[in-house]
N, C-alpha and C positions, 0 to 999 in steps of 0.2 A: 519730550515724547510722552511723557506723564500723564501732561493735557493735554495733549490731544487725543491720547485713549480714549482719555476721560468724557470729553467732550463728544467723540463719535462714538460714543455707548451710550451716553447721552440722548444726544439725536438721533440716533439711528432705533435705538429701543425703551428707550425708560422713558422718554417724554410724553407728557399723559396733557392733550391738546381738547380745550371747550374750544379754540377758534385758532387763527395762525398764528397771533399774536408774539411766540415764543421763537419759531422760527423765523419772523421777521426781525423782530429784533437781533439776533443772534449773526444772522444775515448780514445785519446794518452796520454792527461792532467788527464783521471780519472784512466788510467792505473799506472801511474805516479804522483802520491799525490797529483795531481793539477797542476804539472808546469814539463814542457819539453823543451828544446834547440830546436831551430831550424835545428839544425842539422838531431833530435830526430824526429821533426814532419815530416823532408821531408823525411826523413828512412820509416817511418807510412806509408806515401802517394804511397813512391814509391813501398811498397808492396803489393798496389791495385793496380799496374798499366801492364795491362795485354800485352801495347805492351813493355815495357821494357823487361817481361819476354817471349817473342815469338821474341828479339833480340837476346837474349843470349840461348834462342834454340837454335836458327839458329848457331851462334857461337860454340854451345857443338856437334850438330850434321856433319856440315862443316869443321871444323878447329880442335879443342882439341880433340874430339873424334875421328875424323881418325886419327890425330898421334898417339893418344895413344891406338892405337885398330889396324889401318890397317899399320901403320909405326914401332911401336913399339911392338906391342904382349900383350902390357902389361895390356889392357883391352878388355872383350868381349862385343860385344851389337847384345841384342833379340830383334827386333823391336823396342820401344825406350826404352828399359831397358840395362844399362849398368851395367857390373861387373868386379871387381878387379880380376884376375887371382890370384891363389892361398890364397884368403882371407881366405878360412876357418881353412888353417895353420898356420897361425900365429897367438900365445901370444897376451893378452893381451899388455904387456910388449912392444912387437914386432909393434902392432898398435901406442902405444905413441909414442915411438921413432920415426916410420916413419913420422905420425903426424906433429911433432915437425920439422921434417926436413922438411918438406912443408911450413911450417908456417915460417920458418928461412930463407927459399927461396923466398918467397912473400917477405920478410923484407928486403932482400938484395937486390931483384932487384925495388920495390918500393923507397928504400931508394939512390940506382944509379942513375935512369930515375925520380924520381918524375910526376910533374902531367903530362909528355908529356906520358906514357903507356895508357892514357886516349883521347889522339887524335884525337884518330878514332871516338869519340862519341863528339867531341866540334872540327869541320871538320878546323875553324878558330883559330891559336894561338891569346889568349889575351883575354881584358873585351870589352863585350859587357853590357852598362847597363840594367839594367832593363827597364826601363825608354823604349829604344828606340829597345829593343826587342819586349816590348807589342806593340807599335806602327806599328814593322814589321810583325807582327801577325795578327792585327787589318785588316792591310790595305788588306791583304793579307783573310781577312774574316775567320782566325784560321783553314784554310787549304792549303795544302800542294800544290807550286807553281806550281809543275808539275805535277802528279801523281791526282791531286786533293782530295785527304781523308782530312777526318775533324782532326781534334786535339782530338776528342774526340775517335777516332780509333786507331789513332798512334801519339807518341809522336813526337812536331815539333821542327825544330831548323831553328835558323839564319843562313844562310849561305851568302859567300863575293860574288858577283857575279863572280869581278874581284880577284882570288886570295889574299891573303896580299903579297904570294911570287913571285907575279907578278906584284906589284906596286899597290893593291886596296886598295882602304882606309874604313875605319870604319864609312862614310859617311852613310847614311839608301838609299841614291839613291843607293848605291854600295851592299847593301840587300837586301833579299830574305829570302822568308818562302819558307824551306823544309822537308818533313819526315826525318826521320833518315836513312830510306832506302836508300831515295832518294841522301838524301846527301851522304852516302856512296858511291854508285855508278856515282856520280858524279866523285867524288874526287878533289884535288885543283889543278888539271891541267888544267880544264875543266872551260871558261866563258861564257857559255851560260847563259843566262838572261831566265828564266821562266816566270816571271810578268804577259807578256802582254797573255800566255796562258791562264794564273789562269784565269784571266779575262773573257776570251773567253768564259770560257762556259756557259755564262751569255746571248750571241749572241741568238739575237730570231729575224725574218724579219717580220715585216709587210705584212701580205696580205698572209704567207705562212699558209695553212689549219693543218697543222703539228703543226708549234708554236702555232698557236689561237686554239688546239684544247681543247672542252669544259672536263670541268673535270670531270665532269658528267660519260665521256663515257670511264676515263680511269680505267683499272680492276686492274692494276700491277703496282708496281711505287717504284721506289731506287733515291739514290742521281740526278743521271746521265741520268740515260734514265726512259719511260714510255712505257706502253702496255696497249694497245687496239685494241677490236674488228675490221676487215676491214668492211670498209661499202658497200666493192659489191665483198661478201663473195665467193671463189671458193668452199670451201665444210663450213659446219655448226660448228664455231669455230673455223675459220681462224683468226688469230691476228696479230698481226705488234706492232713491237717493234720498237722504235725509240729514238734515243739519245734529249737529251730537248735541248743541242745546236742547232743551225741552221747550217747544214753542208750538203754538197751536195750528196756523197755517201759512201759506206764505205771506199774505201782507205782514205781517208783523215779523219776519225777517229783517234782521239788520243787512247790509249793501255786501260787510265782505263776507257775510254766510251766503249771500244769492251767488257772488264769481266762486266760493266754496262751492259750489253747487254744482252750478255750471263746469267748470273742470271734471267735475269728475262726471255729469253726463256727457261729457265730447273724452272723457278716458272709456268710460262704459260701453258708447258707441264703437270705437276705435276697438276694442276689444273681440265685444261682439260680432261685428261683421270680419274680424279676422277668424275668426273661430269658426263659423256658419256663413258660407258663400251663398246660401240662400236667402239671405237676410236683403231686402232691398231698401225700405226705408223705416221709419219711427213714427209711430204717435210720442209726445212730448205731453202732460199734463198735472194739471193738479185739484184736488177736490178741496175747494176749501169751506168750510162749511157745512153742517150737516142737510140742509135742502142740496146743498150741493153733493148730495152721494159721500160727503168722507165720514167714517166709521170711525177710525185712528185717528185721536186729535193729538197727533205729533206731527207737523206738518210734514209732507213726503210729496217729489215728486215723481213718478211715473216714467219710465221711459221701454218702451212694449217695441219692439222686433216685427216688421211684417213683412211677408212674403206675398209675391204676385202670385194670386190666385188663394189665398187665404180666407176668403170673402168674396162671395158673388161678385156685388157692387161694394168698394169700399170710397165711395165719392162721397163728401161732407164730413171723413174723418171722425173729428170727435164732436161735431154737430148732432153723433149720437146719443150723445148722454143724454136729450129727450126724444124719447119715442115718436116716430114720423116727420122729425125736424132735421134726421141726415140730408136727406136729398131734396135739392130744389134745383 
């Protein structure tokens, strides 16, 4: 009775959780008479782990599934439902056996190729310690070098900067934190170094009214960027979205500050027209450049509210930014 107190005082109020991890395991041990392999508890974990399973989507939908649906015939798919062609004619009997030859088939070629079928998911042959994996996570702030997503989105990995089959060594100057994705699409022909991006987006300038803006006045906010009201409004509920980096205009955005972006203009939007039923659609814009009208060289972009009947003629949108070039 003791512990069990113990343990639902435990869990129920003292346990102090960065992720599931304590209650999955705990789970796993009461599943399992008290005691599980580690093999046992990371099997637990990685059945909560939702970017694992939006990997091997992507895998079922990309690769296995169109050969065996648009190359082979031998499977249909309704939207993401996939079916056996002829299942419903086959035995019992008929199921085992096929079954069994699947199962004979993983055994054979598992047992040829060993751990290397597993490549594409550990991008580096060999040990990396733990030791000096948490370190490259650590430094790396447990998000993703390039891409910038947290650990707590998508699963990360070490990656060599300088290949191993191009002479890198297992040095941590020669590592890098990357999603899985990312390291995918990297692949090991590829040495570009990410590091010093991760980094970047930390960049804030002194004196710029964008970085020092008060938090007060921001309404919308994700990893990456922020949104707020403009303070010399064109119609009622003009906003400006802007990346928390310090960066001059939009080209020179990195890809995941532009979907930072975007999120939070279709949250802005979404807001907005809840709030003001008068709201019919949006100008969407960005000045980049100073020929190009931008004053604030923190890139920003624009998202302005407009009502029908707001403007005589509003045909040619933002064709107006030169004069007599709206309308044609």
């Amino acid at each position: 009775m003791k512990h069990f107190k113990e343990l639902r005082s435990f869990i129920a109020s003292k346990m102090r959780m960065n992720h599931i991890y304590q209650p999955v395991m705990l789970l796993e041990l009461l599943n399992n008479n008290g005691s599980a392999e580690v093999t046992q508890i990371a099997k637990a974990l990685l059945s909560h782990d939702q970017s694992q399973i939006q990997y091997y989507e992507q895998i079922t939908k990309n690769m296995v599934g169109k050969v065996l649906t648009k190359n082979r015939g031998i499977t249909t798919k309704d939207k993401d439902v996939y079916s056996l062609l002829g299942f419903n004619e086959l035995t019992p009997e008929q199921i085992s056996e096929l079954s069994s030859l699947c199962e004979n088939k993983i055994a054979e070629y598992t047992d040829k190729r060993g751990n290397q079928i597993w490549q594409h998911r550990t991008k580096s042959a060999g040990y990396i310690s733990g030791t000096i994996r948490y370190e490259v996570l650590k430094r790396a702030a447990f998000h993703c070098e390039l891409c910038g997503i947290s650990a707590k989105e998508k699963a990360l990995e070490v990656d060599h900067i300088l290949p191993r089959n191009s002479g890198g060594t297992d040095d941590i100057s020669n590592l890098q934190s990357l999603c899985y994705s990312c390291n995918a699409m990297k692949r090991d022909r590829d040495d570009t170094d990410f590091r010093d991006m991760a980094d970047s987006y930390y960049d804030r300038e002194k004196g710029c009214v964008f970085c020092e803006l008060p938090k007060e006045r921001i309404v919308e906010e994700n990893e990456l960027a922020i949104a707020f009201e403009d303070g010399y409004a064109v119609t009622e509920g003009h906003t400006l979205v802007i990346p928390k980096r310090h960066v001059s205009d939009y080209f020179d955005l990195y890809q995941p500050e532009r979907n930072a972006i975007q999120q939070l203009l279709e949250a802005a939007r979404e807001r907005i027209m809840k709030q003001d039923s008068t709201v019919t659609w949006f100008n969407v814009g960005n000045n980049a450049g100073s020929s190009a009208g931008q004053t604030v060289f923190h890139c920003h972009t624009h998202l302005i509210p407009r009502r029908d009947g707001d403007c005589e003629d509003p045909r040619g949108g933002v064709r107006g930014v030169i004069v007599g070039k709206q309308k044609y």
